[in-house]
C-alpha positions as CSV (number, residue, x, y, z in Angstrom):
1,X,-24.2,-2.8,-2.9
2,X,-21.1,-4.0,-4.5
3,X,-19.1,-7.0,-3.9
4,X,-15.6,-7.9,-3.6
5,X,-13.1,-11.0,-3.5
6,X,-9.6,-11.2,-2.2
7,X,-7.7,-14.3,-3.7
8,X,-4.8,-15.6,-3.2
9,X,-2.5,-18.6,-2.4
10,X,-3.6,-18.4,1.4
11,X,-0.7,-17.3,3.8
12,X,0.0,-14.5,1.8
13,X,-1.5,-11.6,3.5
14,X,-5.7,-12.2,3.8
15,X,-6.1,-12.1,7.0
16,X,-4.3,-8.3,7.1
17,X,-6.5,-7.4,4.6
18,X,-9.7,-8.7,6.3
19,X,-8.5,-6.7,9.3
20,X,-7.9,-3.4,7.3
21,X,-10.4,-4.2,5.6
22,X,-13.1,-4.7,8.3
23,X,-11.8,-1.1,10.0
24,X,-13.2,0.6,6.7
25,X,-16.7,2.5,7.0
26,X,-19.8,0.8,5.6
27,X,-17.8,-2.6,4.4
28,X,-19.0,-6.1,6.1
29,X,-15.9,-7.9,5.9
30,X,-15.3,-12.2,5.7
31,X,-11.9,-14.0,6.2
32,X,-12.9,-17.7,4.4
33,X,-16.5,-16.9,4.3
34,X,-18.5,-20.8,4.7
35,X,-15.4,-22.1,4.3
36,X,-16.5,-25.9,5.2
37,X,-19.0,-25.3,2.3
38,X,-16.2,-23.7,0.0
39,X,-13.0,-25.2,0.2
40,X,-14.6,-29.4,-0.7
41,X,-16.8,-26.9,-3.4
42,X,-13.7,-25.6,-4.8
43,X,-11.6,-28.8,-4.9
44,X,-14.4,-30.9,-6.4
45,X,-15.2,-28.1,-9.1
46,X,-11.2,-27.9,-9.9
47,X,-11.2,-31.4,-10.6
48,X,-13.9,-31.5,-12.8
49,X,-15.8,-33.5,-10.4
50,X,-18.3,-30.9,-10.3
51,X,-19.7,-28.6,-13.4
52,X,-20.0,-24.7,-13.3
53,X,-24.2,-24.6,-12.9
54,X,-23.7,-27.1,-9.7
55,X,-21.0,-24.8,-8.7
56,X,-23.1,-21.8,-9.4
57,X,-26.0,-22.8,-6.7
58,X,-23.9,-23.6,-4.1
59,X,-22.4,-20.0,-4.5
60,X,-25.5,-18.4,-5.3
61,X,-27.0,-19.9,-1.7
62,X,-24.0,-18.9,0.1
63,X,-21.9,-15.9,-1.2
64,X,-24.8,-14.0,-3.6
65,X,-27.2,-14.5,-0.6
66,X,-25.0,-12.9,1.7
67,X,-24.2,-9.9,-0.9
68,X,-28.1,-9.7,-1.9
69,X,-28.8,-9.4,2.3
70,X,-26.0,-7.2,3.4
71,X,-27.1,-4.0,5.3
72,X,-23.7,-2.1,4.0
73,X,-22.3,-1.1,0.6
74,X,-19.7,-3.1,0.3
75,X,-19.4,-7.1,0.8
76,X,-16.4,-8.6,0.9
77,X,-14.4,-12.0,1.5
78,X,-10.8,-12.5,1.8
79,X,-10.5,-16.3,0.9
80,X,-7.8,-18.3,-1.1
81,X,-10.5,-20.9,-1.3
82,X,-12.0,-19.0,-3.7
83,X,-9.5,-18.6,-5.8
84,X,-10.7,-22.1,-8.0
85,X,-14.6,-20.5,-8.5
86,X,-13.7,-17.1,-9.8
87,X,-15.9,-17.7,-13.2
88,X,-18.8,-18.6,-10.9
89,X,-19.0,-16.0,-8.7
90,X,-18.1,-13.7,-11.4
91,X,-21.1,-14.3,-13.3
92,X,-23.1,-14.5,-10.2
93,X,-22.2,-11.1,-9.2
94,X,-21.4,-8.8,-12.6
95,X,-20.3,-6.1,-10.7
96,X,-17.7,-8.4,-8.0
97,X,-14.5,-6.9,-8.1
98,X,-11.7,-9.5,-7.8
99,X,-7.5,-8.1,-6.0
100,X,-5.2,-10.7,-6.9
101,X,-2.7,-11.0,-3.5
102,X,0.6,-12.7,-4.2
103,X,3.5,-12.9,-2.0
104,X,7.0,-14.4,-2.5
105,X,6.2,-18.8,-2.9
106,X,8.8,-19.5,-1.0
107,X,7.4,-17.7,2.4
108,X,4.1,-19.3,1.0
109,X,5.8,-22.9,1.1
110,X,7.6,-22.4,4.1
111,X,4.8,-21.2,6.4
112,X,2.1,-23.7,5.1
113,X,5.1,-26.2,5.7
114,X,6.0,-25.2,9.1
115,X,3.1,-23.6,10.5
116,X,-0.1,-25.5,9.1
117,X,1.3,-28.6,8.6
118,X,-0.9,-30.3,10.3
119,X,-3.9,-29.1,7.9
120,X,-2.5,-29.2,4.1
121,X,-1.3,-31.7,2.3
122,X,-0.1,-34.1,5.1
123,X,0.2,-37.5,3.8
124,X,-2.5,-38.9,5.6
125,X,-5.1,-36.7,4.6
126,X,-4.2,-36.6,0.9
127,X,-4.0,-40.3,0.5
128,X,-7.6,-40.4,2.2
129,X,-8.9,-38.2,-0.7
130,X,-7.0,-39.5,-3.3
131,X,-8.5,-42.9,-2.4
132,X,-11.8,-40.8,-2.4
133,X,-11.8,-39.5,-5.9
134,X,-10.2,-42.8,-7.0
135,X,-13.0,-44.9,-6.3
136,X,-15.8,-42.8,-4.5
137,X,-17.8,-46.1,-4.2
138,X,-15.6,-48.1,-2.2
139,X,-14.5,-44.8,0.1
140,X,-16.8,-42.1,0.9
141,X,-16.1,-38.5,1.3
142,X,-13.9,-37.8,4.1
143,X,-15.4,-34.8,6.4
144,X,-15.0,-31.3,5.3
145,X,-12.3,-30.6,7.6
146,X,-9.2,-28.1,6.1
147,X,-7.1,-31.0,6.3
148,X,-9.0,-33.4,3.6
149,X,-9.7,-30.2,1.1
150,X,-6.6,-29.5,-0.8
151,X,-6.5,-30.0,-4.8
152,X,-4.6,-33.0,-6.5
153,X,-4.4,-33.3,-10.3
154,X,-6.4,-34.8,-12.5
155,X,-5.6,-38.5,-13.5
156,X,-5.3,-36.5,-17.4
157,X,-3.1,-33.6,-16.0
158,X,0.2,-34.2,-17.5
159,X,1.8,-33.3,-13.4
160,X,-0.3,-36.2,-11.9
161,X,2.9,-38.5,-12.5
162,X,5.5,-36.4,-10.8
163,X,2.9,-35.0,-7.8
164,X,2.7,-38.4,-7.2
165,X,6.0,-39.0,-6.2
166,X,5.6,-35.5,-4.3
167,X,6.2,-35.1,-0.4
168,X,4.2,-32.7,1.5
169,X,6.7,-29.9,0.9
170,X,6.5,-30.8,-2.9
171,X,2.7,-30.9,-2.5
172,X,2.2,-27.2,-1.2
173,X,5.2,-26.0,-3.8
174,X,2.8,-27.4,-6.8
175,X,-0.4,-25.6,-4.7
176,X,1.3,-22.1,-4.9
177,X,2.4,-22.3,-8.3
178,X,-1.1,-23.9,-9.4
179,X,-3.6,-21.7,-7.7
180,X,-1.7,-18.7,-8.8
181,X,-1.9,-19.8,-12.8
182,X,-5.6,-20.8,-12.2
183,X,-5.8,-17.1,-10.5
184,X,-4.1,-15.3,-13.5
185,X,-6.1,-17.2,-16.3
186,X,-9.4,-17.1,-14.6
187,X,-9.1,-12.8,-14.0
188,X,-7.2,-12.6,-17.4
189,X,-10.7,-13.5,-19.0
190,X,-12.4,-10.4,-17.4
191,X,-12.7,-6.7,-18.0
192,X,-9.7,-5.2,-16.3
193,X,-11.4,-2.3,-14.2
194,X,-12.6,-6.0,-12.6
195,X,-9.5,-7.2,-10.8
196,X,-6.2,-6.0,-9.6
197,X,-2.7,-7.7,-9.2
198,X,-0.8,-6.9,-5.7
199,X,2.0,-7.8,-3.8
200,X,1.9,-8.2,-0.1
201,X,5.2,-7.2,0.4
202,X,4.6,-3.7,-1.6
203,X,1.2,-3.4,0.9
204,X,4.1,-3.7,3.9
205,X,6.4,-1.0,2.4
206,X,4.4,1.9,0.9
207,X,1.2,3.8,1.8
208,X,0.7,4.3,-2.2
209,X,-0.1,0.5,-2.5
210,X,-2.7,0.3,0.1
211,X,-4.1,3.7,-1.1
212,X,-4.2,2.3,-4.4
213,X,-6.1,-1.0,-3.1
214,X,-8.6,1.5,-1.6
215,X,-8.6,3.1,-5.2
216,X,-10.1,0.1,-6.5
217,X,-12.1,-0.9,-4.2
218,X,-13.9,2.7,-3.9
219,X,-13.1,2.9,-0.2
220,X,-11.6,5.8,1.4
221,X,-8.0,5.4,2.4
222,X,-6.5,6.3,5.9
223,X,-3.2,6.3,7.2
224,X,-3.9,3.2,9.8
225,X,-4.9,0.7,7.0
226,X,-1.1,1.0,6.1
227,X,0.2,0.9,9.5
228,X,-1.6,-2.6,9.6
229,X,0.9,-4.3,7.4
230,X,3.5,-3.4,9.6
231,X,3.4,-7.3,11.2
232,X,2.0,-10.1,10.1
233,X,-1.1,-11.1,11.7
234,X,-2.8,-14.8,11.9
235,X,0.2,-16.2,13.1
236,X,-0.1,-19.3,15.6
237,X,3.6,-19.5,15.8
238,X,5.8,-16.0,15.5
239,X,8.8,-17.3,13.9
240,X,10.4,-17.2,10.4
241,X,12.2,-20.2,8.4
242,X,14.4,-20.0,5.4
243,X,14.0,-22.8,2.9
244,X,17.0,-25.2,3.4
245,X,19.2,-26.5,0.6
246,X,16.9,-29.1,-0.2
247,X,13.3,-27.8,0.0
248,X,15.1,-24.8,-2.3
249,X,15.9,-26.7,-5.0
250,X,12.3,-29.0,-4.7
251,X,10.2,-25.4,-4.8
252,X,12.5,-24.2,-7.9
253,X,12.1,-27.6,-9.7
254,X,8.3,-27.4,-9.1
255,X,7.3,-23.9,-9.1
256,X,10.5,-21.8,-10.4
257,X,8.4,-20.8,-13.4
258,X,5.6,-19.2,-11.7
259,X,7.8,-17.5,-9.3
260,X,9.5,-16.2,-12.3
261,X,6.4,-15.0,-13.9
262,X,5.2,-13.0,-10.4
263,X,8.2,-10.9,-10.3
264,X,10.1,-13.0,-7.3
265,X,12.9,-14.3,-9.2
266,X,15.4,-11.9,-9.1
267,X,15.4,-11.5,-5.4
268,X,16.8,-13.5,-2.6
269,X,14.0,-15.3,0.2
270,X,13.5,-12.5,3.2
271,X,13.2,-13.0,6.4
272,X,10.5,-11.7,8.5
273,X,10.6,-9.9,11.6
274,X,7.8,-10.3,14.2
């Protein structure tokens, strides 16, 4: 039995690779595995609310059960919640296997922006938490509904200032660029043959990317996982929005750096056809 994690941003390609995934021979495949378990988990254990033993048992009820009772050989979850417990589960589960999926931050911002607005970083919901972690005494845990769950900075982080001032777009900007250096540091400390770096948009335009995913994971390639990239899938709304003026500057000024460091600079925002 081996095990397997796909993190990530979110809206950057995990519910294709759930989908692929799932279509591969003797692999039981999760998209956001206990997710109203994980994502308050992951938020409290970013914020330091939360050591890494308390984090541990939640994990090792949850995701190690699951991998310890699965009937195939592989396990995997496709889950940017996860992203924030990677040291956990990867002393949980020695042997976990960890695929780093990126794709362009500003398609990130935009789709959170436009298309799950609702559910991250609206200003309702992140007051209610801030008000939460502020002073848990006076204002209980809000329910662990998507919407409530998304990381803030620490009081001591140096970006708590300007995040404050943030608006939603600015919020989900600093997420991208944040999860993905959490991401990078937290897989940096491993053994390489233990994790992977890949772009969705390379999975969309070349079998050798998928078959090199499949490489990793010790899964047999075929010709249809590739020909699953071809759309997008999880979409509630089939449409495509270039980052005006405005929110392209904001997303620079916030997360320029990271999408520097990923390889995105250089190119122009794509559109994407559905």
């Amino acid at each position: 039995m081996t095990a397997f994690f796909v993190v990530s941003s979110g809206r950057s390609g995990t519910a294709m690779l759930h989908k692929a995934l799932s279509a591969a021979d003797g692999v039981e495949m999760h998209h956001e595995y206990m997710v109203h378990i994980v994502q308050p988990l992951a938020v409290r254990r970013y914020m330091g609310l939360i050591d890494a033993a308390a984090a541990k048992r939640v994990l090792g009820e949850t995701h190690a059960a699951a991998v310890r009772y699965c009937g195939k050989a592989h396990w995997g979850d496709s889950s940017n919640k996860l992203s924030w417990l990677i040291p956990e589960l990867a002393e949980l589960l020695p042997q976990a296997k960890f695929v780093h999926l990126v794709r362009d931050g500003r398609k990130v911002a935009s789709s959170y922006f436009h298309k799950l607005g609702g559910e991250c970083y609206d200003d309702r919901s992140t007051a209610i938490l801030r008000a939460h972690i502020d002073d848990p005494a006076r204002n209980p845990p809000p329910p662990p509904e998507k919407k409530y769950w998304w990381p803030l900075p620490a009081a001591s982080d140096p970006a708590a200032a300007a995040f404050a001032g943030y608006d939603q777009f600015g919020r989900i900007a600093w997420h991208w660029a944040e999860i993905n250096r959490v991401i990078l540091e937290a897989l940096a400390a491993l053994a390489p043959q233990r994790h992977m770096f890949l772009r969705l948009e390379e999975l969309r335009e070349t079998p050798g990317a998928v078959r090199g995913l499949c490489d990793f994971l010790n899964l047999p390639y075929r010709d249809e996982y590739f020909s699953m990239f071809a759309r997008p899938h999880n979409v509630n709304r089939p449409e495509d929005r270039l980052l005006d003026e405005r929110q392209r500057a904001q997303f620079a000024g916030i997360a320029g750096r990271m999408l520097a460091r990923l390889g995105y600079a250089s190119s122009g925002e794509y559109v994407v056809n559905y």
